[in-house]
C-alpha positions as CSV (number, residue, x, y, z in Angstrom):
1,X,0.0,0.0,0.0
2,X,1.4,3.0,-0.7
3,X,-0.2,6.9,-1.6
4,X,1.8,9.8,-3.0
5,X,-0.5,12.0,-1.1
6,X,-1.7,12.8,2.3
7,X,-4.3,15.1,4.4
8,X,-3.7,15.1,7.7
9,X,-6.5,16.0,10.4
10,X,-5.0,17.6,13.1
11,X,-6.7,17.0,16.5
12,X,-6.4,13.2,17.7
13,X,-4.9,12.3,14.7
14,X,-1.5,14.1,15.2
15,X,-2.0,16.0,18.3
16,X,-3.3,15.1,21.2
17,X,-5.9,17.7,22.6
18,X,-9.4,15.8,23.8
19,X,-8.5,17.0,27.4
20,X,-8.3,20.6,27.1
21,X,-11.3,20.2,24.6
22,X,-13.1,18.4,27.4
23,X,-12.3,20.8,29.8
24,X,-12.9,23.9,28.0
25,X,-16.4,22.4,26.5
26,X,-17.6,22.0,30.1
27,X,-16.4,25.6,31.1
28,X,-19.0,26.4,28.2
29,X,-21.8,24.4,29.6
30,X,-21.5,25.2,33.1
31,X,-21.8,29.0,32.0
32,X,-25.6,27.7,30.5
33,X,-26.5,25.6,33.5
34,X,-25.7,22.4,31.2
35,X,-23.8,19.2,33.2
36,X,-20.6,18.4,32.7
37,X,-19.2,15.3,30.2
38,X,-17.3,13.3,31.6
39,X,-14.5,11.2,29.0
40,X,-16.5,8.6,27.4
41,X,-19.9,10.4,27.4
42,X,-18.3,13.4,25.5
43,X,-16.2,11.2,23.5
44,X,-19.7,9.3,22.6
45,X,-21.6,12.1,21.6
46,X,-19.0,14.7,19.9
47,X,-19.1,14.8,16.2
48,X,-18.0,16.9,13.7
49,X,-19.1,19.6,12.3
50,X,-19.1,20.6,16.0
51,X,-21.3,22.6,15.5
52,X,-24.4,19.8,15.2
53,X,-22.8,19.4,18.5
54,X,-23.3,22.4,20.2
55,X,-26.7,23.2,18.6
56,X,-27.7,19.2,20.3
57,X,-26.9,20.9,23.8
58,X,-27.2,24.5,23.4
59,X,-29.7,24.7,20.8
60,X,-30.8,28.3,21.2
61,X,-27.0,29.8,21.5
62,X,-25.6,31.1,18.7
63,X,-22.0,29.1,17.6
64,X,-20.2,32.3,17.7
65,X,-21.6,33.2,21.3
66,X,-20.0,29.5,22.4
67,X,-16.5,29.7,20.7
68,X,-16.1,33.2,22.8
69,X,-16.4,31.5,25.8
70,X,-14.7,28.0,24.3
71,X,-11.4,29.4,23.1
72,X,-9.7,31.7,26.4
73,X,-11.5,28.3,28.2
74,X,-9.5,25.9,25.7
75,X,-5.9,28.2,26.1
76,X,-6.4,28.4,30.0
77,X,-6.9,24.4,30.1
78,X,-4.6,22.6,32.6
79,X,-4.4,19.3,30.0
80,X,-1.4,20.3,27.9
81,X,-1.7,19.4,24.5
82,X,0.8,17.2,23.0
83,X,2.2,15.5,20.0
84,X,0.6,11.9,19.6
85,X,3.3,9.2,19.7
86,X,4.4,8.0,16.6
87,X,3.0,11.4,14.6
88,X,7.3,12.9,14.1
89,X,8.1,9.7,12.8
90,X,5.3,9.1,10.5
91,X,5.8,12.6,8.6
92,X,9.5,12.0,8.3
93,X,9.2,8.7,6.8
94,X,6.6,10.5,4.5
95,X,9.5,12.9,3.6
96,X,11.8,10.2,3.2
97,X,9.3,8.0,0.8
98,X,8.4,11.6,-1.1
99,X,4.8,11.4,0.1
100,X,3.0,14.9,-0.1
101,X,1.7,16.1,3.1
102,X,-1.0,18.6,3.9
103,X,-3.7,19.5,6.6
104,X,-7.1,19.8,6.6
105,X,-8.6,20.8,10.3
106,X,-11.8,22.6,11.8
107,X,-9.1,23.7,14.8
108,X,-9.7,27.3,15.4
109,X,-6.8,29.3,13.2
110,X,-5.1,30.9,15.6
111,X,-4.9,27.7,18.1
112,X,-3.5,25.6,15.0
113,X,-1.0,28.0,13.6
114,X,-0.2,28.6,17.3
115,X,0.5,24.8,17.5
116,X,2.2,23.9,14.1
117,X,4.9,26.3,15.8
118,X,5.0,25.2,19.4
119,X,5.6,21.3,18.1
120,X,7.8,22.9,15.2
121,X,5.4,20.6,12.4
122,X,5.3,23.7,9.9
123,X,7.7,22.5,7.5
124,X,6.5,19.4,7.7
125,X,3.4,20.2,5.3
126,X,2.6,21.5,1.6
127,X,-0.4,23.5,2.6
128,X,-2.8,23.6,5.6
129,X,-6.3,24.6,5.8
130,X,-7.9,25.0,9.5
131,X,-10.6,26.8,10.9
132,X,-13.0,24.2,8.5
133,X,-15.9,23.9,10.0
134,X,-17.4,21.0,6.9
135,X,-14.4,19.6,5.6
136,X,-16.5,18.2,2.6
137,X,-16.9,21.5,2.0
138,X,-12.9,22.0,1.0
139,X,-11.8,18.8,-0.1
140,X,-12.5,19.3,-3.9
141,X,-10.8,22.3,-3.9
142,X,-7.6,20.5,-2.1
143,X,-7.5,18.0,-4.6
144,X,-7.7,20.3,-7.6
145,X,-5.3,23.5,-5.9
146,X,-2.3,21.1,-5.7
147,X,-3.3,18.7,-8.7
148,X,-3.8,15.8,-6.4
149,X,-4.8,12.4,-8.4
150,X,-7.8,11.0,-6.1
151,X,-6.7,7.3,-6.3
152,X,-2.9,8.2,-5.3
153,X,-4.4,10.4,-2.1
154,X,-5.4,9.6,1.4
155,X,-7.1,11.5,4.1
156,X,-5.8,10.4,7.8
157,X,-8.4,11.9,10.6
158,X,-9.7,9.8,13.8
159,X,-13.7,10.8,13.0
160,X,-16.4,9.9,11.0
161,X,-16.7,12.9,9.4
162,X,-13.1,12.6,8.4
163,X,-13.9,9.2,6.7
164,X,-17.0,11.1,5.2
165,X,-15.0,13.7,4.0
166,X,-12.4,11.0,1.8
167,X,-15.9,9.5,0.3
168,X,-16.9,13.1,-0.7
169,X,-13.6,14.0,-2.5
170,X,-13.3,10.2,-4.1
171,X,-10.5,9.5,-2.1
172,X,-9.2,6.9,0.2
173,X,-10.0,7.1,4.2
174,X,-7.4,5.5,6.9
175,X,-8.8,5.8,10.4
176,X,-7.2,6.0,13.4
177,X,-8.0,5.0,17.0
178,X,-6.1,7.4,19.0
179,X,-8.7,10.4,18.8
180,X,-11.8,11.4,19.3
181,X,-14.1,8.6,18.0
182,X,-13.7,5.5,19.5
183,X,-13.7,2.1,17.3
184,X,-16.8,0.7,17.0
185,X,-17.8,4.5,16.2
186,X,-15.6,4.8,13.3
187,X,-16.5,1.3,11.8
188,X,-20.0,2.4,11.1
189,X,-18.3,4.9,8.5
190,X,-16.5,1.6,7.0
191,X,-13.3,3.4,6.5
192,X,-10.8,1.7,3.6
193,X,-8.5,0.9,6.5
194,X,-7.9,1.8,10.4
195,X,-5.1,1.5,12.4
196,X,-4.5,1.6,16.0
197,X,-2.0,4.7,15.6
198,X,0.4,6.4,12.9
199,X,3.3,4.0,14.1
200,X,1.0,1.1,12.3
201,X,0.7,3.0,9.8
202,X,4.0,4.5,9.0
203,X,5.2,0.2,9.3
204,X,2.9,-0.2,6.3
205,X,4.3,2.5,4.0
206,X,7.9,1.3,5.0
207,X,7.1,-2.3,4.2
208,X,5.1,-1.4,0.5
């Protein structure tokens, strides 16, 4: 198996950031008298775009009334947000094999670009594109800005809508179980493959 291209999603698929995400989305709901998620009830019930989310529990506040609050909540979080294992690795053997890298993320802007910088991951992509709230909404547009072929590219995310987002754009969809959605969750989408993590993954392209 082996692609010349690959989309990236950010969050849960190269960095780690559920708990800060946890933490700040509580911070939002306790403002609206909402409970608190705990790990596997927010985990079970977040789903992209967020913002089906937020209108499921706060179905009367406006999106841009919640990221006010979400966003200082998210920076302030006490959960650090750190590089997934394996992710380095993976995007240097994909400069070593001459695979083309990108990112595709609804991450707020300023938090990504803030991160690419912190974990020094900049140069390690073509092109990003964040702050996408419907990634299906972009992914054509990918493909044809940077002349990707559709059966040589892959989009690598850790959600359904991720998976979603490869069937939209005619591409191929590799799943992985160190983010958001948990297994059984992701298998409903029928990805083309899932992996536990990038390390399986990057194993694969080394041995194709």
């Amino acid at each position: 198996m082996m692609f010349r291209n690959l989309i990236f999603d950010w969050s849960g698929t190269l960095v780690d950031d559920l708990g800060p995400v946890i933490e700040a989305t509580n911070i939002v709901l306790e403002k609206y008298q909402i409970d608190s998620l705990d790990r596997e009830t927010f985990c079970r019930r977040f789903r992209l775009p967020y913002s089906e989310f937020y209108a499921e529990l706060l179905p009367h506040i406006p999106l841009a009334e919640l990221e006010t609050h979400f966003r200082p909540a998210f920076d302030a979080a006490v959960t650090p947000v750190t590089v997934l294992p394996h992710a380095r690795e993976t995007l240097e053997c994909c400069v070593t094999l001459g695979i083309r890298c990108f990112v595709l993320t609804s991450m707020d802007s300023v938090a990504f670009e803030r991160q690419m910088d912190q974990f020094n991951l900049r140069h390690r992509f073509e092109a990003t594109y964040s702050g996408v709230l419907d990634k299906r909404e972009l992914i054509h547009q990918i493909l044809e800005t940077h002349d990707l072929i559709p059966r040589e590219t892959a989009f690598v995310g850790d959600m359904i809508h991720d998976v979603e987002t490869a069937r939209h754009g005619g591409i191929s969809s590799i799943a992985v179980l160190t983010g958001y959605n948990r297994a059984e969750v992701l298998a409903t989408a029928r990805p083309d493959l899932t992996v536990p993590d990038l390390g399986v993954l990057r194993e694969l392209f080394e041995h194709s």
